[in-house]
Biopython code that builds the backbone (N, CA, C, O; Angstrom):
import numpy as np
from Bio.PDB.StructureBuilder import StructureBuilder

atoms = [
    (1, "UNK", "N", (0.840, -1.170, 0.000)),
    (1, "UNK", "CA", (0.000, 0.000, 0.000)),
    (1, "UNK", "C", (0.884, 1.231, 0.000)),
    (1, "UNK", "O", (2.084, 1.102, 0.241)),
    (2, "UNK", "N", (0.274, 2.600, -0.297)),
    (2, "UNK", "CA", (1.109, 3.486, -0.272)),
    (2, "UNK", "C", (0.508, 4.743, 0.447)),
    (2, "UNK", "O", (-0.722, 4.766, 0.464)),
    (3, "UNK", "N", (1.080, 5.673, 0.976)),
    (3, "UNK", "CA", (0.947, 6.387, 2.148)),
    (3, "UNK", "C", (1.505, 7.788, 1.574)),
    (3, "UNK", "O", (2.477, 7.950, 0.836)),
    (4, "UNK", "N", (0.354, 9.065, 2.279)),
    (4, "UNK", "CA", (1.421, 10.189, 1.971)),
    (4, "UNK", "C", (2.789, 10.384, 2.878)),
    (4, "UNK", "O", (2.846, 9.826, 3.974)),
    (5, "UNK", "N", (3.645, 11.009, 2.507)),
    (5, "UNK", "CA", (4.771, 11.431, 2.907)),
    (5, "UNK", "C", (4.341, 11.840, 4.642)),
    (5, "UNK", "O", (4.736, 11.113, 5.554)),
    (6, "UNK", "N", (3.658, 12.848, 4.854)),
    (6, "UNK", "CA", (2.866, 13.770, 6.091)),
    (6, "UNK", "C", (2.889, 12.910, 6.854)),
    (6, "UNK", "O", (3.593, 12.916, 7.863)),
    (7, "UNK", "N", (1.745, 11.555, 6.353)),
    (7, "UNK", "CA", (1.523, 10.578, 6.947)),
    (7, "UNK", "C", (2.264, 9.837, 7.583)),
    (7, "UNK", "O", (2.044, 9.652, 8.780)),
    (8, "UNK", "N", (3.267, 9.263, 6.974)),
    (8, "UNK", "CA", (4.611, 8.146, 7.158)),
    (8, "UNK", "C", (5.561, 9.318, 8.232)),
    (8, "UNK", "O", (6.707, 8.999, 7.914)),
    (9, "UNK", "N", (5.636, 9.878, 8.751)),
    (9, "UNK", "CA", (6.108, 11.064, 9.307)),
    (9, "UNK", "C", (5.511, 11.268, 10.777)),
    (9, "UNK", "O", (6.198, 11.370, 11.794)),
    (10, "UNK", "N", (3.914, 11.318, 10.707)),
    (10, "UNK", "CA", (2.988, 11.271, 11.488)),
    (10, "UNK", "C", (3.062, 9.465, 12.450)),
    (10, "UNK", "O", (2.947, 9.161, 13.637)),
    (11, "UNK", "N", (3.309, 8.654, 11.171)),
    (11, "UNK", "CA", (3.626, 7.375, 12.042)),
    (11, "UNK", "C", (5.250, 7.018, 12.615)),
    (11, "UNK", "O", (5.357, 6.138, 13.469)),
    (12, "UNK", "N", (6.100, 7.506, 12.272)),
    (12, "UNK", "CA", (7.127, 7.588, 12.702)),
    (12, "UNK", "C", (7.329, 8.390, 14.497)),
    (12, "UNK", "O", (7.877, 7.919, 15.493)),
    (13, "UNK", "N", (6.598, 9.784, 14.285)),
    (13, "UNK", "CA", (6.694, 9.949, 15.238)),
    (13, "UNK", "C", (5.994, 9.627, 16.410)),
    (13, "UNK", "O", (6.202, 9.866, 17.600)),
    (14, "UNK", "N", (5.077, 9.004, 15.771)),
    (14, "UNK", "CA", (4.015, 8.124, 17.063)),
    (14, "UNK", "C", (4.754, 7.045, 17.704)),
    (14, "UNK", "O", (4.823, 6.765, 18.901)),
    (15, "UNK", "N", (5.487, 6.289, 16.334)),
    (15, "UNK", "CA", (6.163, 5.131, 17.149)),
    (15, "UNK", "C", (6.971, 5.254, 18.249)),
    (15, "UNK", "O", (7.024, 4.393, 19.127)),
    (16, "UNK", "N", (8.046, 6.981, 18.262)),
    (16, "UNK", "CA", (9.085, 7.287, 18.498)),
    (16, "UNK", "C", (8.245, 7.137, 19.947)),
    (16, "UNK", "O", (8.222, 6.235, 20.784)),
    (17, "UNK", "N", (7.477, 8.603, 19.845)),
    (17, "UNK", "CA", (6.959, 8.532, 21.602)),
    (17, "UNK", "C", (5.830, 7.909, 22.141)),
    (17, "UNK", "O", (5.217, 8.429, 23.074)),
    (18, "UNK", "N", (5.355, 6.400, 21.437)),
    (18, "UNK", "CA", (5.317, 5.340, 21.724)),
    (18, "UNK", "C", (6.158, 4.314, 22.524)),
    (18, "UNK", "O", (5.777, 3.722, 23.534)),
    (19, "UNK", "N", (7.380, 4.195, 21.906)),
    (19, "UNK", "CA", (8.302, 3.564, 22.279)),
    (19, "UNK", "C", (7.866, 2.157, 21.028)),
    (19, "UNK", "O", (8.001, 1.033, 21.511)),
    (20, "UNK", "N", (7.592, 2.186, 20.183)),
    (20, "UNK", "CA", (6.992, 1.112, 19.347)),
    (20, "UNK", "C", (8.367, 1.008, 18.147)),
    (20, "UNK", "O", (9.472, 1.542, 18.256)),
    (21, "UNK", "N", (7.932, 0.272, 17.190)),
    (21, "UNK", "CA", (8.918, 0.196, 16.399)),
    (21, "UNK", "C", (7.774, 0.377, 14.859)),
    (21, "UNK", "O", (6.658, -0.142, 14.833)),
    (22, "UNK", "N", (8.237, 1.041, 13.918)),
    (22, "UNK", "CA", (7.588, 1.776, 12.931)),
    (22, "UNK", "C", (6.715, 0.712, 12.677)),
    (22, "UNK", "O", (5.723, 1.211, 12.145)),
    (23, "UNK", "N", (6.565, -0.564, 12.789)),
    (23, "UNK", "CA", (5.809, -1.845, 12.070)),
    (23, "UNK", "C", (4.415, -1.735, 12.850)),
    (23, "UNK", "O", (3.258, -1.462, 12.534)),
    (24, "UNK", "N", (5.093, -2.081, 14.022)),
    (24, "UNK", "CA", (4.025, -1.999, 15.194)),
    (24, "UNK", "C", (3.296, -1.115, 15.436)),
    (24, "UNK", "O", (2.098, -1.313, 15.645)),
    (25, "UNK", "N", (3.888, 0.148, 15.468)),
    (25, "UNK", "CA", (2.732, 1.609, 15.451)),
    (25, "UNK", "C", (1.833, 0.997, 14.618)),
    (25, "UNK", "O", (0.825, 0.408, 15.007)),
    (26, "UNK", "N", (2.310, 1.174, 13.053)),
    (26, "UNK", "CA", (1.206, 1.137, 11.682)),
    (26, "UNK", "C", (0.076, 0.178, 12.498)),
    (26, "UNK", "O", (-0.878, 0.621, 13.136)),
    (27, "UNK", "N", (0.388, -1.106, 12.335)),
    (27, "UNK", "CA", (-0.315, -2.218, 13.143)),
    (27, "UNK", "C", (-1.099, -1.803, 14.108)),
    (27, "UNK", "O", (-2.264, -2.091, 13.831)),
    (28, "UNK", "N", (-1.003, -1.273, 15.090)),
    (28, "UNK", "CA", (-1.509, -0.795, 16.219)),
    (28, "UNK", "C", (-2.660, 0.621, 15.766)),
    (28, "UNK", "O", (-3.741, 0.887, 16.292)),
    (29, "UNK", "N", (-2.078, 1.219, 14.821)),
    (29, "UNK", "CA", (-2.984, 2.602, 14.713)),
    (29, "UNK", "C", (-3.902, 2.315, 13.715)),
    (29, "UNK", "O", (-4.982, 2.897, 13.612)),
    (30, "UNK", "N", (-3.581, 1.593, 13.106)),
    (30, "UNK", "CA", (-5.155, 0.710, 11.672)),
    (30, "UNK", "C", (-6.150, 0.226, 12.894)),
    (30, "UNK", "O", (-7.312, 0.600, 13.057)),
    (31, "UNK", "N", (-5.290, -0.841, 13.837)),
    (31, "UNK", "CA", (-6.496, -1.693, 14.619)),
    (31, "UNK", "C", (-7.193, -0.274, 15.129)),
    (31, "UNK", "O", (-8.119, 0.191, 14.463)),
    (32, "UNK", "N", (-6.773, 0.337, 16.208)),
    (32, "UNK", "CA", (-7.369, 1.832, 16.396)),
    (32, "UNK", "C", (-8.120, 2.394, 15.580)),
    (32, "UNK", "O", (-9.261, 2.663, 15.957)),
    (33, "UNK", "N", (-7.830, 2.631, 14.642)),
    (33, "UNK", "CA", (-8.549, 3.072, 13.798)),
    (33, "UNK", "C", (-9.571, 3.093, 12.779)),
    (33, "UNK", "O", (-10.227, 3.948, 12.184)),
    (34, "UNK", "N", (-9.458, 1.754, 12.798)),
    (34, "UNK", "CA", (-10.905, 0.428, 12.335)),
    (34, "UNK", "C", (-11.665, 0.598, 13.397)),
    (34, "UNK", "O", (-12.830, 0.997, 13.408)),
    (35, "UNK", "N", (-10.904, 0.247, 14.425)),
    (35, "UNK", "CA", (-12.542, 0.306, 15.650)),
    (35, "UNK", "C", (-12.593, 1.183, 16.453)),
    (35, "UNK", "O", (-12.941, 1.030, 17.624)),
    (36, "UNK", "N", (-12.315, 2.034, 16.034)),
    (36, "UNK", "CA", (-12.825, 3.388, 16.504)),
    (36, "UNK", "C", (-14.287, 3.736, 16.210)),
    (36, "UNK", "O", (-14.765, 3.889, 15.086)),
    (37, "UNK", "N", (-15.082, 3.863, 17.656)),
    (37, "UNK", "CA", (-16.149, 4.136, 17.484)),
    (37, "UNK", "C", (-17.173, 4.958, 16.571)),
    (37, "UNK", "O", (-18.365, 4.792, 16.308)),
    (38, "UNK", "N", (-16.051, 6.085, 16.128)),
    (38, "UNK", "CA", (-16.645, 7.325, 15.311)),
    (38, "UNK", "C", (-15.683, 7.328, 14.103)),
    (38, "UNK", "O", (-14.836, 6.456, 14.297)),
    (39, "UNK", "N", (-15.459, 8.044, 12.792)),
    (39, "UNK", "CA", (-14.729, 8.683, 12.466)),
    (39, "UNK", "C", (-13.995, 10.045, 12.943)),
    (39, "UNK", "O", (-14.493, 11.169, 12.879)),
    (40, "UNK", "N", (-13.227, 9.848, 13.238)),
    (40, "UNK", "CA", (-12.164, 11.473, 13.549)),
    (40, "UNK", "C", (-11.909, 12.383, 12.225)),
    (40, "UNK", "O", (-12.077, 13.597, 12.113)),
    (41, "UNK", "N", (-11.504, 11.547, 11.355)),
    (41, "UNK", "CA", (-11.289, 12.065, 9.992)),
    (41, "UNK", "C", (-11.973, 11.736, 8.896)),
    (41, "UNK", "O", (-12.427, 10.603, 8.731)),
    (42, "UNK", "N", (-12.107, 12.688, 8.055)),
    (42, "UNK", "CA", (-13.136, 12.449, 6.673)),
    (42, "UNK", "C", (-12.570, 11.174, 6.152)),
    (42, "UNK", "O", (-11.355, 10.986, 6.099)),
    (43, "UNK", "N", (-13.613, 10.141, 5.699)),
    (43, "UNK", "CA", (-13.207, 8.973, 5.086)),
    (43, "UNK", "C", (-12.935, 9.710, 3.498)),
    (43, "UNK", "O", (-11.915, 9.320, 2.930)),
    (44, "UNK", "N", (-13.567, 10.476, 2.954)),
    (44, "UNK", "CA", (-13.424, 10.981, 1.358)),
    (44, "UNK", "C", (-11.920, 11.639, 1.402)),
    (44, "UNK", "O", (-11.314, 11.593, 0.331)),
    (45, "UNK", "N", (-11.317, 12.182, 2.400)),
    (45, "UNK", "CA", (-10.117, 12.910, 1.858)),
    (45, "UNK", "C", (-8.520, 11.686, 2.012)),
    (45, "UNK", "O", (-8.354, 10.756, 2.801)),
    (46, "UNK", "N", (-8.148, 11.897, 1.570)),
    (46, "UNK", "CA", (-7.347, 10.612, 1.298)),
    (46, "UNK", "C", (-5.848, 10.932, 1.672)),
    (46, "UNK", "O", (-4.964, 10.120, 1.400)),
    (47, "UNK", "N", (-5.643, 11.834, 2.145)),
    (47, "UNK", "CA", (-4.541, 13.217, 2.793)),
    (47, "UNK", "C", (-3.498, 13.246, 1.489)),
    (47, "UNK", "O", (-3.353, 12.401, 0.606)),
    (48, "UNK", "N", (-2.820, 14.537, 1.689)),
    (48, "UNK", "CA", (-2.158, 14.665, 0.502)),
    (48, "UNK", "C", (-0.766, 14.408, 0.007)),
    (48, "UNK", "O", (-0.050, 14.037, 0.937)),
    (49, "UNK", "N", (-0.321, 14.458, -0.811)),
    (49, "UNK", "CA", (1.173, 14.687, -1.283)),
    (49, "UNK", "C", (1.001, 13.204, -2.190)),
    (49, "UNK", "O", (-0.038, 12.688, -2.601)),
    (50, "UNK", "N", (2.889, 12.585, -2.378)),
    (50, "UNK", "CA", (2.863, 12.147, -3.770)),
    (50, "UNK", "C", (3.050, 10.768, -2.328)),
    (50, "UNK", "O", (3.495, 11.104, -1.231)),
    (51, "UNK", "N", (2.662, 9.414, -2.598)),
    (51, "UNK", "CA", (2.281, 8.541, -1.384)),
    (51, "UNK", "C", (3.368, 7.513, -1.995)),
    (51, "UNK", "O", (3.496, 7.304, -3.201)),
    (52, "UNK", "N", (4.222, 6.833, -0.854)),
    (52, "UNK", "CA", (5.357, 5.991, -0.801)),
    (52, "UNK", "C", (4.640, 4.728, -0.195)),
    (52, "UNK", "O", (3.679, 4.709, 0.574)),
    (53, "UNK", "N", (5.418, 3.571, -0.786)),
    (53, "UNK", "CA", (5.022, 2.466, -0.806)),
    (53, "UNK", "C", (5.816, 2.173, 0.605)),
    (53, "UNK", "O", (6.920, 2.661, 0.846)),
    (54, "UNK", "N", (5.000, 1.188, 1.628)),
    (54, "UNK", "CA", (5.075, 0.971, 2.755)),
    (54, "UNK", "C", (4.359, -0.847, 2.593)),
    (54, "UNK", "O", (3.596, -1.185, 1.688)),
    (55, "UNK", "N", (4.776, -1.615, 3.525)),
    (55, "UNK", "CA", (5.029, -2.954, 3.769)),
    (55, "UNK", "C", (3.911, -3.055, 4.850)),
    (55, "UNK", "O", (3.880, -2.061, 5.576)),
    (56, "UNK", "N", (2.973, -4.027, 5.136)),
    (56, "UNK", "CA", (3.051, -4.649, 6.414)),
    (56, "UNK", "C", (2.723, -6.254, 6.720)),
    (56, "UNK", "O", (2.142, -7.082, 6.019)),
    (57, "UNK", "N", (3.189, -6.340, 7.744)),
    (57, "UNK", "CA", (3.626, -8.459, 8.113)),
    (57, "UNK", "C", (1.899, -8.669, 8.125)),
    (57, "UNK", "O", (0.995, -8.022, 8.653)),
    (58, "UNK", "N", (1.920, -9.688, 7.421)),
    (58, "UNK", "CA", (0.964, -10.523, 7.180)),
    (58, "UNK", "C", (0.801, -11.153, 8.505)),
    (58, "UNK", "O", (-0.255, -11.733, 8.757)),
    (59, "UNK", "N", (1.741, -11.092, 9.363)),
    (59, "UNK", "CA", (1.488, -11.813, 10.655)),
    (59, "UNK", "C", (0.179, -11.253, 11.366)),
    (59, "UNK", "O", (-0.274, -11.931, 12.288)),
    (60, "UNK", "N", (-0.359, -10.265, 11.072)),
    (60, "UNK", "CA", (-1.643, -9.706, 12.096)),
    (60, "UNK", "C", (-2.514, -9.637, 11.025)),
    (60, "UNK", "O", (-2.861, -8.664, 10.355)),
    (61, "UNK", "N", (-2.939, -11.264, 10.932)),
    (61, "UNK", "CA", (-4.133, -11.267, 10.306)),
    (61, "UNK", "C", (-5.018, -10.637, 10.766)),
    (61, "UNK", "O", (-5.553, -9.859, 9.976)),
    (62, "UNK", "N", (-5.530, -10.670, 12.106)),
    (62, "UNK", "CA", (-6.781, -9.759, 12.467)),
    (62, "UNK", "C", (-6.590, -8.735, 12.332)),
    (62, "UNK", "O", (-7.711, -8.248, 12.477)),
    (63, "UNK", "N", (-6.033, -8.072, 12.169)),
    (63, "UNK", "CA", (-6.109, -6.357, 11.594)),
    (63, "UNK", "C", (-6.054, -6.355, 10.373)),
    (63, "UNK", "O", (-6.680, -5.405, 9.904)),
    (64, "UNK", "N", (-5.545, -7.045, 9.573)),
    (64, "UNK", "CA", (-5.607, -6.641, 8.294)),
    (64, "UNK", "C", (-6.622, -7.261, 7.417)),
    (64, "UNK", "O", (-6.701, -7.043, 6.208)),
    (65, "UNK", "N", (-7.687, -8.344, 8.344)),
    (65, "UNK", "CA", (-8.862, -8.966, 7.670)),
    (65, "UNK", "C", (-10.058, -7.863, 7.997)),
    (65, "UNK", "O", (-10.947, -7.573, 7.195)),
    (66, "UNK", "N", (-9.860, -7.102, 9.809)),
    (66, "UNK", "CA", (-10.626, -6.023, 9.446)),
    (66, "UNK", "C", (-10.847, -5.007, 8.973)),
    (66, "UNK", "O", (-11.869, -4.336, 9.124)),
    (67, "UNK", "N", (-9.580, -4.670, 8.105)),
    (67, "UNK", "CA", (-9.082, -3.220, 7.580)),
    (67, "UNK", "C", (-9.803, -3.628, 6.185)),
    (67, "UNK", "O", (-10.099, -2.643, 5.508)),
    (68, "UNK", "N", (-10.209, -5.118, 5.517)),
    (68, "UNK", "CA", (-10.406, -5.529, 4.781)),
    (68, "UNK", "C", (-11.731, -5.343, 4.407)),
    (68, "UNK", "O", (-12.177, -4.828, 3.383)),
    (69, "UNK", "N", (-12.436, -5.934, 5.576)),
    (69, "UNK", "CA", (-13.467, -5.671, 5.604)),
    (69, "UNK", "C", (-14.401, -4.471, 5.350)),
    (69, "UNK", "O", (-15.366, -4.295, 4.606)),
    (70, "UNK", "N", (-13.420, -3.335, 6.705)),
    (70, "UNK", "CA", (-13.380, -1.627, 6.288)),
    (70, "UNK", "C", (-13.581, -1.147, 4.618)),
    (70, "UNK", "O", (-14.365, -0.355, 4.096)),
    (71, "UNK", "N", (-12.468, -2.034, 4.045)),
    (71, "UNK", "CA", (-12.562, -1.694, 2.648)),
    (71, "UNK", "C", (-13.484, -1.933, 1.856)),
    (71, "UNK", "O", (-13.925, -1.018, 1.161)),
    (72, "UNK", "N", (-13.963, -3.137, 1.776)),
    (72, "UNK", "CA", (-15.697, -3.662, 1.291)),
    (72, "UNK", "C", (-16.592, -3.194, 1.809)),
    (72, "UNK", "O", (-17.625, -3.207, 1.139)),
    (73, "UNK", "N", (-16.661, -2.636, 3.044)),
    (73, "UNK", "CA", (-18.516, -1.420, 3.538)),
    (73, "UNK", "C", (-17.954, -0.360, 2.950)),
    (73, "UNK", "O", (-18.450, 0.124, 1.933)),
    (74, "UNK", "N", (-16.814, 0.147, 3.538)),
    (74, "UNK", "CA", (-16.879, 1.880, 2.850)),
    (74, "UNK", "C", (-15.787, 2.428, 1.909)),
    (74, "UNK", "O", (-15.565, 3.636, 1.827)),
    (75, "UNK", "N", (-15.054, 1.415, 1.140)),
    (75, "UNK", "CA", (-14.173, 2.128, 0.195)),
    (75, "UNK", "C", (-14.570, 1.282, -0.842)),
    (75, "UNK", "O", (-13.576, 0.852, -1.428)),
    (76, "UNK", "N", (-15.712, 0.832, -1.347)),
    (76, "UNK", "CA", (-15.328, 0.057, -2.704)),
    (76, "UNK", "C", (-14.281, -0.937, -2.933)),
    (76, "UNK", "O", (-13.887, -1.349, -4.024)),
    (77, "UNK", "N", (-13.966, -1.199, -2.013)),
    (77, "UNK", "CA", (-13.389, -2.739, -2.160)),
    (77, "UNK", "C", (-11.869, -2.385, -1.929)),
    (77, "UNK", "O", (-10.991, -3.246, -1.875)),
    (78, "UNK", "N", (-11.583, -0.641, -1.759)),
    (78, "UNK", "CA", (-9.794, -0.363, -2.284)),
    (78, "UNK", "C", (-9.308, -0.849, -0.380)),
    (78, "UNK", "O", (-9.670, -0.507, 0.746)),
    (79, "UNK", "N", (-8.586, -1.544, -0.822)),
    (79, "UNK", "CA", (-7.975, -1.657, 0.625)),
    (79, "UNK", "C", (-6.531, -0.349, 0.751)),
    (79, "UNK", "O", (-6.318, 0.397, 1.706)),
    (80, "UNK", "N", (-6.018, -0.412, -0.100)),
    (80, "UNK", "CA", (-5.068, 0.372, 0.914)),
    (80, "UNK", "C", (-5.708, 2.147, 0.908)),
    (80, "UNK", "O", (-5.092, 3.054, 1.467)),
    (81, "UNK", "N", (-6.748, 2.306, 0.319)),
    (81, "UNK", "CA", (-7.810, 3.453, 0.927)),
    (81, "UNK", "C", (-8.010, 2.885, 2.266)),
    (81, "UNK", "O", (-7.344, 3.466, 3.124)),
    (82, "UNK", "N", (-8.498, 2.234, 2.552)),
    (82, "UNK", "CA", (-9.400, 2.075, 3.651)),
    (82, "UNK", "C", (-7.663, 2.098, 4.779)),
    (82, "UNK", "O", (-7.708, 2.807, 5.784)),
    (83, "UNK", "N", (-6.701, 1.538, 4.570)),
    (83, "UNK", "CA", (-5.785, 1.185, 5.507)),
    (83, "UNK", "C", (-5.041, 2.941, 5.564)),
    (83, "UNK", "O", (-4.278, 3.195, 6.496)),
    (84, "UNK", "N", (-5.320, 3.917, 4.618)),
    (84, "UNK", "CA", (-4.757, 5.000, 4.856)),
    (84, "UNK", "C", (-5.883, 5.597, 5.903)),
    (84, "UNK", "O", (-5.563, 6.261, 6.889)),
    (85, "UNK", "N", (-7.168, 5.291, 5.577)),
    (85, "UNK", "CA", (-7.786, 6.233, 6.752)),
    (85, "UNK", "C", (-8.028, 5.484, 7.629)),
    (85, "UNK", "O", (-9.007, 6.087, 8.071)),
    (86, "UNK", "N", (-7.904, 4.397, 8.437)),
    (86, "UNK", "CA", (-7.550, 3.567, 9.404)),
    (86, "UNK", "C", (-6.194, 4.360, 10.186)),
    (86, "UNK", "O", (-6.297, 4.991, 11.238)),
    (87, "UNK", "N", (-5.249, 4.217, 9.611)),
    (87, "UNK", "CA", (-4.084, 5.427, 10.355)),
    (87, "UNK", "C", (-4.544, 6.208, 10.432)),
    (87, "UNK", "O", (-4.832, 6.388, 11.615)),
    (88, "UNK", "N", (-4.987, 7.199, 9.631)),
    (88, "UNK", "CA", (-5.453, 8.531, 10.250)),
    (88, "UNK", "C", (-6.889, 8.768, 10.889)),
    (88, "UNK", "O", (-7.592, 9.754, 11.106)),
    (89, "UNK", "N", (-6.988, 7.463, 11.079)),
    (89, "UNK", "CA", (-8.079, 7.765, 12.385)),
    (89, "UNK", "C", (-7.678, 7.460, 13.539)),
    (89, "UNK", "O", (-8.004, 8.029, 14.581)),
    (90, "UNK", "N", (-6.667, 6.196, 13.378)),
    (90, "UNK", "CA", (-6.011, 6.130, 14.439)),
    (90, "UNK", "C", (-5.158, 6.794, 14.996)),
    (90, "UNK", "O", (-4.979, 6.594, 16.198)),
    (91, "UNK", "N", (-4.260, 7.923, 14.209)),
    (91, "UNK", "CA", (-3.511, 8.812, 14.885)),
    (91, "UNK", "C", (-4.406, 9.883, 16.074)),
    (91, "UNK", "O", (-4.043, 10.352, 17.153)),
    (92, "UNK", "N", (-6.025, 10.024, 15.120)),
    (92, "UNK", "CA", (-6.652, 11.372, 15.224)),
    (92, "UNK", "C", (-7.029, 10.759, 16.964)),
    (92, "UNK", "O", (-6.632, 11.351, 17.967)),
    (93, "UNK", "N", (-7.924, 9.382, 16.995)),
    (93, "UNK", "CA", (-7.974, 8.522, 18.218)),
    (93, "UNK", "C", (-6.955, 8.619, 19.141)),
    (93, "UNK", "O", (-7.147, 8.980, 20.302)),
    (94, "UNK", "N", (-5.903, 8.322, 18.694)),
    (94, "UNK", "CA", (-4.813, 8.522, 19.798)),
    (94, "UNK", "C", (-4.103, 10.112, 20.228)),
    (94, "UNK", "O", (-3.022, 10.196, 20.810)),
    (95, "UNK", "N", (-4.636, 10.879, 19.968)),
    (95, "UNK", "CA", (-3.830, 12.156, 19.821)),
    (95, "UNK", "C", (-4.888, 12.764, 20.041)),
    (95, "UNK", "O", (-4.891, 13.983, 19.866)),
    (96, "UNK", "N", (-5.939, 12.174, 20.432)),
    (96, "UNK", "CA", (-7.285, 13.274, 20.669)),
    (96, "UNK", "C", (-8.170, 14.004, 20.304)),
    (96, "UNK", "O", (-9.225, 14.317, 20.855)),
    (97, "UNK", "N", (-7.605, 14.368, 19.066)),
    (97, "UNK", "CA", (-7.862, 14.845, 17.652)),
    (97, "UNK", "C", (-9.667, 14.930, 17.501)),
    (97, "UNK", "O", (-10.141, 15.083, 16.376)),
    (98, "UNK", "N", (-10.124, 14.875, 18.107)),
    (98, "UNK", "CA", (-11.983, 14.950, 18.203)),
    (98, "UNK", "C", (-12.555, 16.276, 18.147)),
    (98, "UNK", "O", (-13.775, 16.425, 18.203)),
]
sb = StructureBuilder()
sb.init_structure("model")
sb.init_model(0)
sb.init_chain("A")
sb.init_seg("    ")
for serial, (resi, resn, name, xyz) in enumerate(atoms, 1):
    if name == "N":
        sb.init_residue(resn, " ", resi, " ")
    sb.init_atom(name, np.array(xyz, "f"), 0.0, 1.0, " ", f" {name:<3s}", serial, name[0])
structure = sb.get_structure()
């Protein structure tokens, strides 16, 4: 999947004062951000700039079968839409952002 620049930046420094390691944030702020009760952030805006290709371990199937899911109710099927606003709901969730 691919990510804006802002973004990948935004998860970096979460991990930092997390204490997480860049894999694990991502991981951690999708699950957040899938089940997050509300949206924090517009699902239509897709945040901006030119978006870099980013990895994640197949090892957490459950997050990435519900990010999946995310993608089939409200993105038309695009998963790594749905996994960009999964982070940025999960940042907005964790950071208060309401």
């Amino acid at each position: 999947m691919k990510i804006p620049e802002s973004m990948e930046e935004s998860i970096e420094s979460f991990a930092a004062e997390t204490h997480r390691t860049k894999s694990n944030a991502l991981i951690h702020l999708m699950w957040v951000g899938a089940e997050a009760g509300e949206d924090y952030v517009d699902p239509e805006s897709d945040g901006p700039g030119v978006k870099t290709p980013i990895s994640v371990s197949t090892e957490f199937v459950g997050v990435v079968a519900r990010v999946s899911d995310l993608a089939e109710d409200r993105f038309d099927g695009t998963f790594s839409q749905a996994v960009r606003w999964a982070i940025r709901n999960g940042l907005a969730a964790e950071n208060g952002d309401t």
